[in-house]
C-alpha positions as CSV (number, residue, x, y, z in Angstrom):
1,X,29.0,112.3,53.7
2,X,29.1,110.3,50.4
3,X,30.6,107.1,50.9
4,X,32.2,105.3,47.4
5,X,32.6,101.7,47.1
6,X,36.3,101.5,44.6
7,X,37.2,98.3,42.3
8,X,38.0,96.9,45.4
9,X,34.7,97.1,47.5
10,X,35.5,97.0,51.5
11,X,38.1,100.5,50.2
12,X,35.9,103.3,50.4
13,X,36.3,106.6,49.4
14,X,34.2,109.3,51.5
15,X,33.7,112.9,50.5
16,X,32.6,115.0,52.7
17,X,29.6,117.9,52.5
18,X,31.3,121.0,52.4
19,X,29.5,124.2,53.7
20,X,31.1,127.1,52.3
21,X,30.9,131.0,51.7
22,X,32.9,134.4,51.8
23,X,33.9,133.5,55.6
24,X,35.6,129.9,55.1
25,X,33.9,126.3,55.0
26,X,32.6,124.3,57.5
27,X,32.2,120.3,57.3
28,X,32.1,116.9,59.3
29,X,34.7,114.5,58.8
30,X,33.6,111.6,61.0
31,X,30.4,110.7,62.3
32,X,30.6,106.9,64.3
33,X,27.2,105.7,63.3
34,X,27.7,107.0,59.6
35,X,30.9,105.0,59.7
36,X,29.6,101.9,60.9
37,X,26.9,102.2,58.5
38,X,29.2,102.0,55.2
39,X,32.8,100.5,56.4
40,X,32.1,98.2,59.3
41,X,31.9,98.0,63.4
42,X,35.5,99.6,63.4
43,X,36.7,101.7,66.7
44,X,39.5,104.2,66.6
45,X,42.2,103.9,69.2
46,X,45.0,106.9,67.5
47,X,45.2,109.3,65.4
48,X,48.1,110.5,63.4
49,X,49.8,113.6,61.7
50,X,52.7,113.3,59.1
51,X,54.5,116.5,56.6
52,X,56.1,115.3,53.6
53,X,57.7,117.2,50.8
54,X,57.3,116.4,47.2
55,X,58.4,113.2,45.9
56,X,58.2,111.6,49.3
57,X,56.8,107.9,49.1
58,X,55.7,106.5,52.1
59,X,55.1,102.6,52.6
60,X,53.7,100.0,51.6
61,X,53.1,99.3,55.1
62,X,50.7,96.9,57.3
63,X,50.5,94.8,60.2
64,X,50.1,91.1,60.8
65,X,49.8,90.5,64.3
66,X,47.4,94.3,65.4
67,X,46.0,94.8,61.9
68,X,45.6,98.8,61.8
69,X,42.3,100.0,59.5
70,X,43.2,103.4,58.8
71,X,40.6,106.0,57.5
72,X,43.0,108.3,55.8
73,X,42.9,112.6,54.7
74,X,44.9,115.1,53.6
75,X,44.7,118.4,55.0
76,X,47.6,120.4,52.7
77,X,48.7,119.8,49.8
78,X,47.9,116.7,47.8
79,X,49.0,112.7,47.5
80,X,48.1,110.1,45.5
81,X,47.2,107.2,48.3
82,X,47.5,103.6,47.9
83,X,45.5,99.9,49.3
84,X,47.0,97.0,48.5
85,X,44.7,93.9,49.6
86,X,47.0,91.2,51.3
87,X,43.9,89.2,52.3
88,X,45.1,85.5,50.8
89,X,41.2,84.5,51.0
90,X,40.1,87.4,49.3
91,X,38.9,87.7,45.5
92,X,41.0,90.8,45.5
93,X,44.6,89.5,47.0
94,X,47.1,91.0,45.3
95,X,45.0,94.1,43.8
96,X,45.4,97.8,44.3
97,X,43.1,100.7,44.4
98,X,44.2,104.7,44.1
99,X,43.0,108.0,45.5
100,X,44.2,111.6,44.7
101,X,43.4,112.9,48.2
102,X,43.8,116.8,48.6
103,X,43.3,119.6,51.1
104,X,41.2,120.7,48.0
105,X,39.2,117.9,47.3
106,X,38.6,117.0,51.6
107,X,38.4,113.5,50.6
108,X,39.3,110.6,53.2
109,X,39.6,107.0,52.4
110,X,39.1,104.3,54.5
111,X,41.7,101.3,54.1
112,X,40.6,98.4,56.4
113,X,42.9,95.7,58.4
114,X,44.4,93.5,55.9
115,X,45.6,95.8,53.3
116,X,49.0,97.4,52.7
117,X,48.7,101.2,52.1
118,X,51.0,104.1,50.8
119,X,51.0,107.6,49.7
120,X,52.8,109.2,47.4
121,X,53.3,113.3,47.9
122,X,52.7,115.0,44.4
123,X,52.5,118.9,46.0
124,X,55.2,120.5,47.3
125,X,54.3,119.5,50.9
126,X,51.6,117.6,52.3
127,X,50.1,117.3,55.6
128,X,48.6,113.6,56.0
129,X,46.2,112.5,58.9
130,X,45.1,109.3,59.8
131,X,42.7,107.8,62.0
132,X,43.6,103.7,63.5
133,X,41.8,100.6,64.5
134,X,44.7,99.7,66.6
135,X,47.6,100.8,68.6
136,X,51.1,101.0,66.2
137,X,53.0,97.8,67.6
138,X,56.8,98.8,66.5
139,X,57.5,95.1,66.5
140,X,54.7,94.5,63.8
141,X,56.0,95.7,61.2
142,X,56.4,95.2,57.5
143,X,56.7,96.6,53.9
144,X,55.7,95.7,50.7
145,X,58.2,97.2,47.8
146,X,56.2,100.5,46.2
147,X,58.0,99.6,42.7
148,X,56.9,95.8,43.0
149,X,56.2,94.5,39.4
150,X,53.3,92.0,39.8
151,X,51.6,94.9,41.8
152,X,52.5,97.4,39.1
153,X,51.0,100.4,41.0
154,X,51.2,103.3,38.7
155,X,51.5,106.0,41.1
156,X,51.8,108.9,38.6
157,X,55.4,110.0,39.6
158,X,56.2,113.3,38.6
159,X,58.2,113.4,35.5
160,X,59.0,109.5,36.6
161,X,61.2,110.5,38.7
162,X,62.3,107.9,41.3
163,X,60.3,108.9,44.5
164,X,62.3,109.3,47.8
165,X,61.7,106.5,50.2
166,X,63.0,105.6,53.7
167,X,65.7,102.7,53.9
168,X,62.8,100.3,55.3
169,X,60.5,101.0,52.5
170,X,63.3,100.7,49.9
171,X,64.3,97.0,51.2
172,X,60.4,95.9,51.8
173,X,59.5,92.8,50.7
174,X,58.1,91.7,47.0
175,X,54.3,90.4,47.4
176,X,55.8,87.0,46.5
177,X,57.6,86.5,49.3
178,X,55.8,88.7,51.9
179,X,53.9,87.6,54.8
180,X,50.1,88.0,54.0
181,X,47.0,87.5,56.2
182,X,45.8,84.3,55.7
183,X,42.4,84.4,58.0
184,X,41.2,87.9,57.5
């Protein structure tokens, strides 16, 4: 596994060793010690599977009170996937970093607590799984606007056409007024 520092250093983009021939491929997604290694003494606690159809744009979602790291793939179609640091102390606050993951490319990236993430679907469908530090706490929500203009995340949407959003994500908060981690 190759593991990627981005412009924001603690998001990091692993690519996996593929083993392929006439038969199929054959690769490791997640090896602990590796893990530890390059991202941090993290634990996994859930895993989760979500299908989208094109246009779809989920979050930007976190957590304040069970921060969830999430170490994020696609395994069909493709998205263009999104870490917003909302880490007050950090050099970074208010910064984003972008990945095209794709069942192609087997790429995962790993967005620790204390960030805001969100995928965008740019195939037709796309089959997302993620891996979580914590336990989803329904009461622990929030949502940081996708189209918020101090972030100005340019998620490449297809023919800039609005993207399809629930009616959570479409009321989220602007980073201005959001709640933010202030010790993390």
């Amino acid at each position: 596994m190759k593991y990627e520092a981005l412009a924001i250093p603690d998001v990091i983009l692993l690519t996996p060793k593929v083993f392929g021939d006439e038969r199929g491929f054959f690769m490791e997604t997640f090896r602990q010690s590796d893990f530890e290694q390059h991202c941090g003494q993290y634990t996994f606690v859930q895993d989760n599977h979500s299908l989208s159809a094109h246009g779809i744009l989920r979050g930007l979602h976190y957590q304040l009170e069970k921060p969830q790291g999430k170490l994020v793939r696609v395994t069909r179609g493709e998205v263009f996937d999104v870490a917003v640091d909302l880490r007050q102390s950090s050099p970074t606050f208010g910064q984003w970093v972008g990945a095209t993951l794709s069942a192609e490319n087997k790429q995962m990236l790993w967005v620790p607590p204390g960030f805001a993430h969100g995928f965008y679907v740019t195939s037709d469908e796309a089959e997302f799984q993620y891996k979580c530090t914590d336990y989803y706490n329904p009461g622990d929500e929030y949502c940081i606007r996708w189209d918020d203009k101090d972030l100005a995340i340019d998620w490449g949407l297809t023919d800039g056409v609005v993207p399809k959003t629930s009616g959570k994500d479409a009321e989220g908060d602007f980073l201005k007024q959001a709640k933010v981690f202030s010790l993390l």
